[in-house]
PDB file with one MODEL, atoms N, CA, C and O in Angstrom:
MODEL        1
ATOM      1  N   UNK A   1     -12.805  30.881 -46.525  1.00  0.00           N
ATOM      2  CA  UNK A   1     -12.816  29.463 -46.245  1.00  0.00           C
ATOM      3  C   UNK A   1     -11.417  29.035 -45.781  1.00  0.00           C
ATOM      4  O   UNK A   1     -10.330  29.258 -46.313  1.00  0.00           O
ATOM      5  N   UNK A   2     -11.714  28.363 -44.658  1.00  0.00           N
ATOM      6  CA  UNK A   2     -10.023  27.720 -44.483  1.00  0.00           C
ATOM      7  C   UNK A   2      -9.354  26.592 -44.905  1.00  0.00           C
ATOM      8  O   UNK A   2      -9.780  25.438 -44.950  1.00  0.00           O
ATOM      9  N   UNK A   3      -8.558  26.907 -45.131  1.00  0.00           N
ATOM     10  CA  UNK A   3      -7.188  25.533 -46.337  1.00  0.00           C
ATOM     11  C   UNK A   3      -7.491  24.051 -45.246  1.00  0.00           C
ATOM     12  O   UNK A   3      -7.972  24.045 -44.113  1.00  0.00           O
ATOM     13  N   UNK A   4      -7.112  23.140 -45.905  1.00  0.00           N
ATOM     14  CA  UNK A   4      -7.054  22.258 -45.134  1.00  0.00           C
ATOM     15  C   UNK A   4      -6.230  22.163 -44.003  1.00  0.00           C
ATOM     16  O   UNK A   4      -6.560  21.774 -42.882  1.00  0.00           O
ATOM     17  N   UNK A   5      -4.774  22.676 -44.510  1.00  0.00           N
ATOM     18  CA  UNK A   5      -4.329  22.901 -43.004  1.00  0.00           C
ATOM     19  C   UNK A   5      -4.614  23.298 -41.862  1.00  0.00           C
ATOM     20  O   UNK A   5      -4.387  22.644 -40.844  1.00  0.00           O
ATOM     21  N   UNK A   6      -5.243  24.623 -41.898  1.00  0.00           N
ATOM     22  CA  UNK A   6      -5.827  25.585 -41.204  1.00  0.00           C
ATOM     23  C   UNK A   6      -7.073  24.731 -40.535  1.00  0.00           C
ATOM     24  O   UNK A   6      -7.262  25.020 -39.353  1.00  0.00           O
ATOM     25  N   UNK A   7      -8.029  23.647 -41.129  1.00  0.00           N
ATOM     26  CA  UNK A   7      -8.972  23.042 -40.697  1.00  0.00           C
ATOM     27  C   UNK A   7      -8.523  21.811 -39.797  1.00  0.00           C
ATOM     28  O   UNK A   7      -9.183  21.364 -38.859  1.00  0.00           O
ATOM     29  N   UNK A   8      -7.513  21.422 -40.157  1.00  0.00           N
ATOM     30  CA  UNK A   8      -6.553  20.505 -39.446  1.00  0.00           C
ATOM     31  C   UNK A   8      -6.504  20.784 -38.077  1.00  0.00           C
ATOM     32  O   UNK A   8      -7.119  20.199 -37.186  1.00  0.00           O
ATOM     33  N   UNK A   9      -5.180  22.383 -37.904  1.00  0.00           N
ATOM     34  CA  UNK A   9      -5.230  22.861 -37.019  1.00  0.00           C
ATOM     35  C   UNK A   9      -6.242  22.786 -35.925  1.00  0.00           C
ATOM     36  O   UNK A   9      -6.182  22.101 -34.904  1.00  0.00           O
ATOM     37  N   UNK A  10      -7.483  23.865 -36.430  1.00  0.00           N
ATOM     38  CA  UNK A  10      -8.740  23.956 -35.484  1.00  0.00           C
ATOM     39  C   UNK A  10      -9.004  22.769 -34.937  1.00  0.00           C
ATOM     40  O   UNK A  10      -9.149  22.525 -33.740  1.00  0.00           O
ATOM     41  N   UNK A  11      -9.084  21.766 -36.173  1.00  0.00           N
ATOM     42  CA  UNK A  11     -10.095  20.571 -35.478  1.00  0.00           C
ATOM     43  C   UNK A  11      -8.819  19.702 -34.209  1.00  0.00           C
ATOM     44  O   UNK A  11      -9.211  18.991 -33.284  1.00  0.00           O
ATOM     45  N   UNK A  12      -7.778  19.912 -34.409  1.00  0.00           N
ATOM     46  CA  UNK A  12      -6.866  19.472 -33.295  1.00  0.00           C
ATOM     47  C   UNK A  12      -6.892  20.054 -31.682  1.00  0.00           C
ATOM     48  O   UNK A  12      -7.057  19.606 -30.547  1.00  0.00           O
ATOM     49  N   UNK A  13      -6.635  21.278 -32.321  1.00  0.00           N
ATOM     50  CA  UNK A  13      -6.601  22.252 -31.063  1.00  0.00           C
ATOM     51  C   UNK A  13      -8.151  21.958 -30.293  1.00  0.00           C
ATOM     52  O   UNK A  13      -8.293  21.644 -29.111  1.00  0.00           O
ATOM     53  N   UNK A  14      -9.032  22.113 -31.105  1.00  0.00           N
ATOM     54  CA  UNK A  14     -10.503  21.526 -30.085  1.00  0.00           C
ATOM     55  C   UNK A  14     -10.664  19.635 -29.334  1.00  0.00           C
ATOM     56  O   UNK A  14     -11.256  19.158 -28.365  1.00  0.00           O
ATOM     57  N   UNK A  15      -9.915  19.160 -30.262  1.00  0.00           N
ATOM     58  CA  UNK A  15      -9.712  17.594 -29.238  1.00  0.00           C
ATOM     59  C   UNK A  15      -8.843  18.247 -28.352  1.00  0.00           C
ATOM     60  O   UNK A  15      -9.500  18.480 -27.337  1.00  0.00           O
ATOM     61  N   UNK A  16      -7.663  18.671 -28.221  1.00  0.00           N
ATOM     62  CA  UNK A  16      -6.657  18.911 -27.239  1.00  0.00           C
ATOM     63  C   UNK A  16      -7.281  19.461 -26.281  1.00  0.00           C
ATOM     64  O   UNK A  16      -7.139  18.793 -25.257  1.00  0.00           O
ATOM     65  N   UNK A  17      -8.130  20.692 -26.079  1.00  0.00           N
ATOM     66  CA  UNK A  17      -8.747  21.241 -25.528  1.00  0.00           C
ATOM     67  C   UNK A  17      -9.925  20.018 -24.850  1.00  0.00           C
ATOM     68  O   UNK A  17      -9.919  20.012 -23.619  1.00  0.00           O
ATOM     69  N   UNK A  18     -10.568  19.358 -25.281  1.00  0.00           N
ATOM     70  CA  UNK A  18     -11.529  18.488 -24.943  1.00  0.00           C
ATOM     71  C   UNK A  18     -11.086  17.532 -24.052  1.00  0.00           C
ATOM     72  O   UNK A  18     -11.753  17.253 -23.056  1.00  0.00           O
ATOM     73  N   UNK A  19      -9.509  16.737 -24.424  1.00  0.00           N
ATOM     74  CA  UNK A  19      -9.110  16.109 -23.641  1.00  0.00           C
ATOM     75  C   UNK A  19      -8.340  16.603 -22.511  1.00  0.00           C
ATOM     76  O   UNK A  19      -7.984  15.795 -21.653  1.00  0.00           O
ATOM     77  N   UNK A  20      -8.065  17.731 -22.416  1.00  0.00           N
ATOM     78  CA  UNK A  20      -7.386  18.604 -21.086  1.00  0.00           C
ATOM     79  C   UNK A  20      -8.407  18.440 -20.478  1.00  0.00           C
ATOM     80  O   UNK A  20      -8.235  17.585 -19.610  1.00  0.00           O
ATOM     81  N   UNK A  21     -10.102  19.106 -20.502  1.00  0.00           N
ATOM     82  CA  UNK A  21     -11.292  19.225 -19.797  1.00  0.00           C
ATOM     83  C   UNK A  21     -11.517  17.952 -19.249  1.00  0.00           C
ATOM     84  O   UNK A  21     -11.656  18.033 -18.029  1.00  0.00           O
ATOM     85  N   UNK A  22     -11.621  16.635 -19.750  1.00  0.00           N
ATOM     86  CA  UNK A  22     -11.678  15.414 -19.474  1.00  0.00           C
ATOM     87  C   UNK A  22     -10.966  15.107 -18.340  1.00  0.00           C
ATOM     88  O   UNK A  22     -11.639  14.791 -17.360  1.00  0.00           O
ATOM     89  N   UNK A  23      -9.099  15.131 -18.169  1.00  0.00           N
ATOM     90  CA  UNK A  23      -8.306  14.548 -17.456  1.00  0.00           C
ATOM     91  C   UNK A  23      -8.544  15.605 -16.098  1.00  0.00           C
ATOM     92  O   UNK A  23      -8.370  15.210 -14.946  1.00  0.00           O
ATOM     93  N   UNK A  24      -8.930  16.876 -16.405  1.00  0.00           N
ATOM     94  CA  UNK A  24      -9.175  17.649 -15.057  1.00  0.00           C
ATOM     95  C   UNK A  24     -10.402  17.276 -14.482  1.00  0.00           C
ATOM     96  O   UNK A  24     -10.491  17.487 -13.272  1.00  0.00           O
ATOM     97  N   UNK A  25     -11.509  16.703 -15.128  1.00  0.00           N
ATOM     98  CA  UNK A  25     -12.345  16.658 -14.399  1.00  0.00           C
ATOM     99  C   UNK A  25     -12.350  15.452 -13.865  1.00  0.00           C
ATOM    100  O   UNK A  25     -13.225  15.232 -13.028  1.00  0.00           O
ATOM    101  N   UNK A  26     -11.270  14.235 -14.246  1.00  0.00           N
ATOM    102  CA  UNK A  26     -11.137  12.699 -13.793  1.00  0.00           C
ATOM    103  C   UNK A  26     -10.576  13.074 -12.684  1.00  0.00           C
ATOM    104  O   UNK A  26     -11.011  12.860 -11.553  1.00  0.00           O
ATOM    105  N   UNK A  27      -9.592  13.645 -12.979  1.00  0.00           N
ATOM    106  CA  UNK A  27      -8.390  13.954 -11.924  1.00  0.00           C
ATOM    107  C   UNK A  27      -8.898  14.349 -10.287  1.00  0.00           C
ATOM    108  O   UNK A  27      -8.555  13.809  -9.235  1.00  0.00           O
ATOM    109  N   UNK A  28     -10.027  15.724 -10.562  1.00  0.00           N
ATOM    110  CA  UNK A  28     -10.704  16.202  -9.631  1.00  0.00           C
ATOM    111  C   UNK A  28     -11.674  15.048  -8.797  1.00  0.00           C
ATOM    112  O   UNK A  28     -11.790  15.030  -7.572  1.00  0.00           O
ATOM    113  N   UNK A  29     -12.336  14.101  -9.734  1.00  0.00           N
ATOM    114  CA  UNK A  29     -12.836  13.264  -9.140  1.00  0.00           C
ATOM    115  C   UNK A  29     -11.764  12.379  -8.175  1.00  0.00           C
ATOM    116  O   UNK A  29     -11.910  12.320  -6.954  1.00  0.00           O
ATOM    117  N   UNK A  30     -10.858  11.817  -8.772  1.00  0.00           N
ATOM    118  CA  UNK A  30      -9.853  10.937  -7.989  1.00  0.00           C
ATOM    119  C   UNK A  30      -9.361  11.493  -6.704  1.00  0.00           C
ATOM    120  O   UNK A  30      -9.223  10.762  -5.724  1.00  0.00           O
ATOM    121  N   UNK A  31      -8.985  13.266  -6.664  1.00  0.00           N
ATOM    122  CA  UNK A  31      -9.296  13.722  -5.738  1.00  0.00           C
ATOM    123  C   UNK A  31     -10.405  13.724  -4.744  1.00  0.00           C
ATOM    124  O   UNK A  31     -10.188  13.508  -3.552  1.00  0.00           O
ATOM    125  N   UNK A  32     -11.071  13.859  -5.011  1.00  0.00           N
ATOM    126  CA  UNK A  32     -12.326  13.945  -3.865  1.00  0.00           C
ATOM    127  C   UNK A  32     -12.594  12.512  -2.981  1.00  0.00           C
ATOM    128  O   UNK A  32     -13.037  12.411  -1.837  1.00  0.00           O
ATOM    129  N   UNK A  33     -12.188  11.496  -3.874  1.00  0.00           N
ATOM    130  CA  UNK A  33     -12.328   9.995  -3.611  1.00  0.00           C
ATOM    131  C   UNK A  33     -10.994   9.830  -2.488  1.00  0.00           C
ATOM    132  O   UNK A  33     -10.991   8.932  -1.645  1.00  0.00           O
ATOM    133  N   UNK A  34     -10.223  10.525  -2.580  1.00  0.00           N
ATOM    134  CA  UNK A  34      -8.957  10.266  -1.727  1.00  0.00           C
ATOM    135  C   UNK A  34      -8.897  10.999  -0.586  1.00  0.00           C
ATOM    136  O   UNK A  34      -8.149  10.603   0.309  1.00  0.00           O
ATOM    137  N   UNK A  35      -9.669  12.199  -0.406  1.00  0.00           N
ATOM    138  CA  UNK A  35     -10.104  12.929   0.852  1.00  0.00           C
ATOM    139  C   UNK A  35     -10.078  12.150   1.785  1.00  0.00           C
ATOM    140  O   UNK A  35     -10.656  11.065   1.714  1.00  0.00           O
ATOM    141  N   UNK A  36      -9.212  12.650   3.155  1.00  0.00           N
ATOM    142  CA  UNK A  36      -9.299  11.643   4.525  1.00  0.00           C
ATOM    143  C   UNK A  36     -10.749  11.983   4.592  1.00  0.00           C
ATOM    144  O   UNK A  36     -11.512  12.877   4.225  1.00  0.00           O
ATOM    145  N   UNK A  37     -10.781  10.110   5.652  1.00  0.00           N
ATOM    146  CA  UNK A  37     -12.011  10.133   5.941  1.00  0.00           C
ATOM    147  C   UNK A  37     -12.129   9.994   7.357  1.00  0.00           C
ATOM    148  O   UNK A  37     -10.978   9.914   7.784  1.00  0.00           O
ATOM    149  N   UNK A  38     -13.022   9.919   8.385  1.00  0.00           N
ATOM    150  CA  UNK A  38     -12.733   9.754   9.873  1.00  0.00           C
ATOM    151  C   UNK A  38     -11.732   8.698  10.115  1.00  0.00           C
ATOM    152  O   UNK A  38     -10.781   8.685  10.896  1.00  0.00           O
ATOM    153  N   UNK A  39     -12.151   7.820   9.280  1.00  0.00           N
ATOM    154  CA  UNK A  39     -10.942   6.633   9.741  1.00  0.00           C
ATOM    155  C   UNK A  39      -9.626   6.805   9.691  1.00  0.00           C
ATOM    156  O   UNK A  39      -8.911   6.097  10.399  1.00  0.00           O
ATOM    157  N   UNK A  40      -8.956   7.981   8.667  1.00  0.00           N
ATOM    158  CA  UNK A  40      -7.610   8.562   8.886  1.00  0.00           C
ATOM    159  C   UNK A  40      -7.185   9.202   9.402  1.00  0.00           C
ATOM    160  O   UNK A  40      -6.033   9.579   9.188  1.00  0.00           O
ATOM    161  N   UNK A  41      -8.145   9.750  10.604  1.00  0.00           N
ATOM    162  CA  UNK A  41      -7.713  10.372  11.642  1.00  0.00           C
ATOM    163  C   UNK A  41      -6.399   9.641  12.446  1.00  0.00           C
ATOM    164  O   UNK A  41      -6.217   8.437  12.264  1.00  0.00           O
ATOM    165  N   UNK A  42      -5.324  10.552  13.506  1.00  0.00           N
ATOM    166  CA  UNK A  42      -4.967  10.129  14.172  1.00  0.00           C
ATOM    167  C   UNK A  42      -5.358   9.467  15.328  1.00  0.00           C
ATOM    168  O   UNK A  42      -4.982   8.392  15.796  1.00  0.00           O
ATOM    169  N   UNK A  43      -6.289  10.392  15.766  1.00  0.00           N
ATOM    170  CA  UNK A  43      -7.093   9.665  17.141  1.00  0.00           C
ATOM    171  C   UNK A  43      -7.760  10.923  18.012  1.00  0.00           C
ATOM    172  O   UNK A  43      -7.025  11.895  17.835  1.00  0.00           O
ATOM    173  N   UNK A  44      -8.688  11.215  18.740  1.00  0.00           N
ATOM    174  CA  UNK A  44      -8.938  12.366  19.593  1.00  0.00           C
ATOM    175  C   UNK A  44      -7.971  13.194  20.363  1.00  0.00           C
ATOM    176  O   UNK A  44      -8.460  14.199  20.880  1.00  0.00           O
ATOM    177  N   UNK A  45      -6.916  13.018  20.517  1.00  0.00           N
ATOM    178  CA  UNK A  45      -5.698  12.995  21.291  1.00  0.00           C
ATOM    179  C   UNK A  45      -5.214  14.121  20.268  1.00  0.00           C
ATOM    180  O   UNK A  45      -4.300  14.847  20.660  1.00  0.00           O
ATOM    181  N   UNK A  46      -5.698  14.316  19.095  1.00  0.00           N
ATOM    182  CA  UNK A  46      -4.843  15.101  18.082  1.00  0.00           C
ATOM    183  C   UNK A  46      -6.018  16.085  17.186  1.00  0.00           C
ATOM    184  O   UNK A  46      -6.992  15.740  16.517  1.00  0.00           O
ATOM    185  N   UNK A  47      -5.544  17.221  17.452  1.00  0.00           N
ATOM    186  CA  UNK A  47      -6.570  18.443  17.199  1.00  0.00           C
ATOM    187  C   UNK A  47      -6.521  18.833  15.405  1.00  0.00           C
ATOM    188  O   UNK A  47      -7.520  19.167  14.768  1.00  0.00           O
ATOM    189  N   UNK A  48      -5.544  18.737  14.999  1.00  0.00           N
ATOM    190  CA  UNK A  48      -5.089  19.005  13.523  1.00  0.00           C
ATOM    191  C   UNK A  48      -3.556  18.163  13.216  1.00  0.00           C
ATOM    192  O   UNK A  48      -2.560  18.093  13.936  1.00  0.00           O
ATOM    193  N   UNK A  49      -3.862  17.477  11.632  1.00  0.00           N
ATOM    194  CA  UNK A  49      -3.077  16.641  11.283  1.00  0.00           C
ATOM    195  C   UNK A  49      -3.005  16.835   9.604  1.00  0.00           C
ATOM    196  O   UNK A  49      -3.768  17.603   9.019  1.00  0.00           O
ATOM    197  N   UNK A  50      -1.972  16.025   8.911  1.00  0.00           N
ATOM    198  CA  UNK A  50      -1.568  16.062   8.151  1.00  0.00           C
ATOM    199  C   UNK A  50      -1.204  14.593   7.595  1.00  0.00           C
ATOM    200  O   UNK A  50      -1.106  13.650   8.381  1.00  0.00           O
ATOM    201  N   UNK A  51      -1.024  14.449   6.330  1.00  0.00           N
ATOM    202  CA  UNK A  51      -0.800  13.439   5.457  1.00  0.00           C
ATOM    203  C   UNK A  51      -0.175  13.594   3.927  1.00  0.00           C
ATOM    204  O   UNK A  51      -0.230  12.935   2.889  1.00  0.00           O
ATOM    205  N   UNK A  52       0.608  15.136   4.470  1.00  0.00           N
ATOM    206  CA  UNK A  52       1.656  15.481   3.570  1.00  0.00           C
ATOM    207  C   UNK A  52       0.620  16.400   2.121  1.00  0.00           C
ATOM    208  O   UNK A  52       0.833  17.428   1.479  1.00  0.00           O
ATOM    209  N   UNK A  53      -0.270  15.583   2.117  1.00  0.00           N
ATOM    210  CA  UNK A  53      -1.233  16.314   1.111  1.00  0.00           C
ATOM    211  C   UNK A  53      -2.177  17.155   1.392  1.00  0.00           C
ATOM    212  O   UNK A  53      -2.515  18.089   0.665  1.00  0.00           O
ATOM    213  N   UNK A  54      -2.753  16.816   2.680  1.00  0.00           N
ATOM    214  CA  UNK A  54      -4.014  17.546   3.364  1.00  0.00           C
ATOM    215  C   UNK A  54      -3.912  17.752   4.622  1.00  0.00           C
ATOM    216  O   UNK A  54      -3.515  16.894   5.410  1.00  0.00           O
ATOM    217  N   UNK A  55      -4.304  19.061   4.977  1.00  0.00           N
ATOM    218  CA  UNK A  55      -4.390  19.404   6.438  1.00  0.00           C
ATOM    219  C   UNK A  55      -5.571  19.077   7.066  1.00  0.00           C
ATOM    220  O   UNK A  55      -6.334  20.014   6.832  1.00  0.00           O
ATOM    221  N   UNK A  56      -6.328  17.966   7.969  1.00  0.00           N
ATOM    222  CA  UNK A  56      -7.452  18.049   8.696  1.00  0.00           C
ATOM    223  C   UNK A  56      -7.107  18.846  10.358  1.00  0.00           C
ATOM    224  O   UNK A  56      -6.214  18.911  11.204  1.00  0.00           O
ATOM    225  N   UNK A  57      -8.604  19.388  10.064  1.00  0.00           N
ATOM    226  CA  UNK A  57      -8.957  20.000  11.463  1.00  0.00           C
ATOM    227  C   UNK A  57      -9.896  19.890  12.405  1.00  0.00           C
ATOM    228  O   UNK A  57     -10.999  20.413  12.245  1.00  0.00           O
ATOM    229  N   UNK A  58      -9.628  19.302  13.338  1.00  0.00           N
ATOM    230  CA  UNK A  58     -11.388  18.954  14.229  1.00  0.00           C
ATOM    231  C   UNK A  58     -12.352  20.120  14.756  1.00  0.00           C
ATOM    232  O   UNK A  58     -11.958  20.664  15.787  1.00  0.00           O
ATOM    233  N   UNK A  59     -13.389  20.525  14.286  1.00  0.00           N
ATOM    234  CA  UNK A  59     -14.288  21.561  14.420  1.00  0.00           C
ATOM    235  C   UNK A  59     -15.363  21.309  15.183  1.00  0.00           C
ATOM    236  O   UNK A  59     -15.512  20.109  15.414  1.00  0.00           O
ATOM    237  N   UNK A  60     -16.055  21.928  15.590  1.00  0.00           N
ATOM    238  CA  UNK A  60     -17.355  21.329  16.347  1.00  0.00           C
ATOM    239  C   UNK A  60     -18.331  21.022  14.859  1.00  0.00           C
ATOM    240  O   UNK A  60     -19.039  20.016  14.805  1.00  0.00           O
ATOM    241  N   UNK A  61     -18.290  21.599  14.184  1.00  0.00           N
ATOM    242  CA  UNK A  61     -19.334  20.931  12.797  1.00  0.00           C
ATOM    243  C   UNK A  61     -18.768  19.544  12.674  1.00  0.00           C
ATOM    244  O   UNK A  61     -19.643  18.679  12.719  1.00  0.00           O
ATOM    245  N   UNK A  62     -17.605  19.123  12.537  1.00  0.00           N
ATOM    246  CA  UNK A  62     -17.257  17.693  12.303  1.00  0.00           C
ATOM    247  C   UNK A  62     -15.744  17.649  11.959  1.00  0.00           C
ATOM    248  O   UNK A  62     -14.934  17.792  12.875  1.00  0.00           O
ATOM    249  N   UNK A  63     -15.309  17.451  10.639  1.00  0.00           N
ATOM    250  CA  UNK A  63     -13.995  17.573   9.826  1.00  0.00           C
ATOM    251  C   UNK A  63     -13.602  18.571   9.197  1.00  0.00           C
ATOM    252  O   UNK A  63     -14.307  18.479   8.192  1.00  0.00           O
ATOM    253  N   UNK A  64     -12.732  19.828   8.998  1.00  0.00           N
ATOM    254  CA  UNK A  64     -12.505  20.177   8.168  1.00  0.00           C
ATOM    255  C   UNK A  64     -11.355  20.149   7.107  1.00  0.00           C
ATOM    256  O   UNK A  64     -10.551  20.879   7.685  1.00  0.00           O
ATOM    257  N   UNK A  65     -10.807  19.827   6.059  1.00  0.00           N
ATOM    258  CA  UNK A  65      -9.908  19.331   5.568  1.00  0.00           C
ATOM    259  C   UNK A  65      -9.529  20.510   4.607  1.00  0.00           C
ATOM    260  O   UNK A  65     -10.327  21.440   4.492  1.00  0.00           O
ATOM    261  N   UNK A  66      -8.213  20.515   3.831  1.00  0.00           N
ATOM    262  CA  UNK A  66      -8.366  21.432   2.711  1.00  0.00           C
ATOM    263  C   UNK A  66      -8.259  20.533   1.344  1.00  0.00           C
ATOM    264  O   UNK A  66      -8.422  19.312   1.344  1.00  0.00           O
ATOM    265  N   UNK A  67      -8.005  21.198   0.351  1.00  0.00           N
ATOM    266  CA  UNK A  67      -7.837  20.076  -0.872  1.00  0.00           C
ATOM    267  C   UNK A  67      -6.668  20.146  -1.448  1.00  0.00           C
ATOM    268  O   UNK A  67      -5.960  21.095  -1.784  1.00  0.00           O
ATOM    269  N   UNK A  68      -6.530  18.656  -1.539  1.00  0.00           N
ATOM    270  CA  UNK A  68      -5.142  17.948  -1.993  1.00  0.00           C
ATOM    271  C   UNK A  68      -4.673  18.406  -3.464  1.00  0.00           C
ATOM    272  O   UNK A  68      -5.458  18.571  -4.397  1.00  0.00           O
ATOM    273  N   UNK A  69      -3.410  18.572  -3.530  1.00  0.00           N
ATOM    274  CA  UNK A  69      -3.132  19.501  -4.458  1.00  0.00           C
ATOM    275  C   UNK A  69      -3.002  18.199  -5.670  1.00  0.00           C
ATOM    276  O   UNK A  69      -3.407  17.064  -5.418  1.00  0.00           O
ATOM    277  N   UNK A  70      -2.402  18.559  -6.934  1.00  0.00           N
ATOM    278  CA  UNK A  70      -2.788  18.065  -8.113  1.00  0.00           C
ATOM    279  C   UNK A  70      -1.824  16.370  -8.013  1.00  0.00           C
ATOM    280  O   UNK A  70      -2.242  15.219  -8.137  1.00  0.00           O
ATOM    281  N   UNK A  71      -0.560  16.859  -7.765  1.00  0.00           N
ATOM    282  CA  UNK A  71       0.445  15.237  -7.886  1.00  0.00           C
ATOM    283  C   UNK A  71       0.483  15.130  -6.218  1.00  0.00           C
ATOM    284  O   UNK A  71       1.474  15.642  -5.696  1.00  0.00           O
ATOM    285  N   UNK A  72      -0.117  14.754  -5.679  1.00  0.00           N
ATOM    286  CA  UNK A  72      -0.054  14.944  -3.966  1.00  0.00           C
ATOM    287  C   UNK A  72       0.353  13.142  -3.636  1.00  0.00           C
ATOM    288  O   UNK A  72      -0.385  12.247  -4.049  1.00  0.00           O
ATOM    289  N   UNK A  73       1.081  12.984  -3.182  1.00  0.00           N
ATOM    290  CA  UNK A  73       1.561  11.558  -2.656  1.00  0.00           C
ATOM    291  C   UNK A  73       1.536  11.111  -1.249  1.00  0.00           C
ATOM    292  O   UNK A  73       2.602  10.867  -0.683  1.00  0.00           O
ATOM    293  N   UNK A  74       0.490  10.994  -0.685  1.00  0.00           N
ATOM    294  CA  UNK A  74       0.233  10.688   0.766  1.00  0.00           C
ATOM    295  C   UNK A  74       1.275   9.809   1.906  1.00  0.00           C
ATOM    296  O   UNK A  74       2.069   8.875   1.796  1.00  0.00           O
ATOM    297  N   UNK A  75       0.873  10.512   2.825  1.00  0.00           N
ATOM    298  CA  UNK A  75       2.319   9.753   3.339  1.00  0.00           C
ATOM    299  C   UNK A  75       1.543   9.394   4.903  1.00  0.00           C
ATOM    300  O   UNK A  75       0.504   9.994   5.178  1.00  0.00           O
ATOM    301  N   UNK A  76       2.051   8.518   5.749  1.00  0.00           N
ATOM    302  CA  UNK A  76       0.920   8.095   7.157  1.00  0.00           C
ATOM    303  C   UNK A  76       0.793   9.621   7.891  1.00  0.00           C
ATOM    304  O   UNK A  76       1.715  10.432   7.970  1.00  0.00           O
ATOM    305  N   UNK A  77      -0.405   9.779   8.341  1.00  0.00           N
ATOM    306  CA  UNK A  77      -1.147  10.865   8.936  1.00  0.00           C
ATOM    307  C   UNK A  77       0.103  10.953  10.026  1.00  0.00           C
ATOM    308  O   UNK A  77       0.672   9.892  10.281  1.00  0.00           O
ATOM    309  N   UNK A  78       0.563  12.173  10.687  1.00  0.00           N
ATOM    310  CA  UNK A  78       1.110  12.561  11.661  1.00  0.00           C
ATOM    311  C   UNK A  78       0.715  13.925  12.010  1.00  0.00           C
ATOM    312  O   UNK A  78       0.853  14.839  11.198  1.00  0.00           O
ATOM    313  N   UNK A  79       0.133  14.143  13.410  1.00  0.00           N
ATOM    314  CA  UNK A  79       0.108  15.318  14.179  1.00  0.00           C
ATOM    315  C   UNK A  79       0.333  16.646  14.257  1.00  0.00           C
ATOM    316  O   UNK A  79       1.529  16.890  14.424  1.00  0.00           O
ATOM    317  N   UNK A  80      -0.150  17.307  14.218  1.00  0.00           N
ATOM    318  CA  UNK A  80       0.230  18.840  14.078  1.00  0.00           C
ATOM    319  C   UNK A  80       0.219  19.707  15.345  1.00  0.00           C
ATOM    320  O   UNK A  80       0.920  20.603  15.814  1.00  0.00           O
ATOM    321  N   UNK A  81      -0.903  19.031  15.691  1.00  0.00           N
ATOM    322  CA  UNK A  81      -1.415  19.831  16.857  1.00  0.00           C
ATOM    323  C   UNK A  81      -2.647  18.809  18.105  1.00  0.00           C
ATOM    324  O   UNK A  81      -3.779  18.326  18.116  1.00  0.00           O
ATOM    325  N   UNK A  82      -1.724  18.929  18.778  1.00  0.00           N
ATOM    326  CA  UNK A  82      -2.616  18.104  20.290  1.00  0.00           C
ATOM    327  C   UNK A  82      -3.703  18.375  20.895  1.00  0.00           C
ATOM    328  O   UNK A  82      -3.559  19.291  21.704  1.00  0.00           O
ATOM    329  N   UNK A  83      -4.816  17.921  20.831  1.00  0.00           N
ATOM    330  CA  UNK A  83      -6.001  18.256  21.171  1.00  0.00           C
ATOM    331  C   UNK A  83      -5.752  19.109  22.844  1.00  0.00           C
ATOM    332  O   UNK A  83      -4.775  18.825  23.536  1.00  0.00           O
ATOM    333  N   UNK A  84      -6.792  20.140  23.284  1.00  0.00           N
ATOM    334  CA  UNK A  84      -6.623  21.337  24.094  1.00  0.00           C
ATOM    335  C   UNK A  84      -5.262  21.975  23.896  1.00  0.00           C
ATOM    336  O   UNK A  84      -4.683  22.185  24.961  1.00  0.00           O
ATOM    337  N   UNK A  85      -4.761  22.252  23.063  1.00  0.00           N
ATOM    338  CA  UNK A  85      -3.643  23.154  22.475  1.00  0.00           C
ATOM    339  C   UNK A  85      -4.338  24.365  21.700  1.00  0.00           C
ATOM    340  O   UNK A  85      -5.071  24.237  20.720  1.00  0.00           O
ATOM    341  N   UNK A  86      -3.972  25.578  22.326  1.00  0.00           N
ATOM    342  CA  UNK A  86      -4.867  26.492  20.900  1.00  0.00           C
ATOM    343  C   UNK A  86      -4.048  26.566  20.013  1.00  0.00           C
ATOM    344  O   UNK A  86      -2.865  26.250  19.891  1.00  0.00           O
ATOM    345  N   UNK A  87      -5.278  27.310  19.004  1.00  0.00           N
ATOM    346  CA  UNK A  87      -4.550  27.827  17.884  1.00  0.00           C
ATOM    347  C   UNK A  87      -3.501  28.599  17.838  1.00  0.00           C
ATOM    348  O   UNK A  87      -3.026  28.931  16.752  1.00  0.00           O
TER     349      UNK A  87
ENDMDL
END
């Protein structure tokens, strides 16, 4: 049987654990919500761009973007690459 301390412990370490799972999965949401959207595009004129957090790329499927990393602080979209420029 474990001492009270020892029950202390456990039962801490499992909130701590519970609330880590929580703030990652808020967090992840707040991410996804902040994903450029067409409207943060630069303009057709511009083939792949940036916003310091995310790289978009114009594809024939539509957008492709990557994902914004954890403390990512957006900054105004600027250019990477000029539309008919290759890769």
């Amino acid at each position: 049987m474990l001492s009270r301390d020892e029950a202390l412990a456990v039962t801490l370490s499992i909130a701590v654990a519970l609330l880590v799972a929580a703030f990652a999965i808020i967090a992840s949401a707040t991410a996804v919500s902040q994903a450029p959207s067409q409207g943060s595009a630069p303009g057709p004129s511009c083939a792949e761009w940036t916003d310091s957090c995310v790289v978009c790329r114009r594809v024939p499927e539509g957008l492709a973007c990557s994902t914004p990393g954890i403390a990512c602080v957006p900054s105004a979209p600027r250019c990477l690459r000029p539309a008919g420029v290759p890769i």
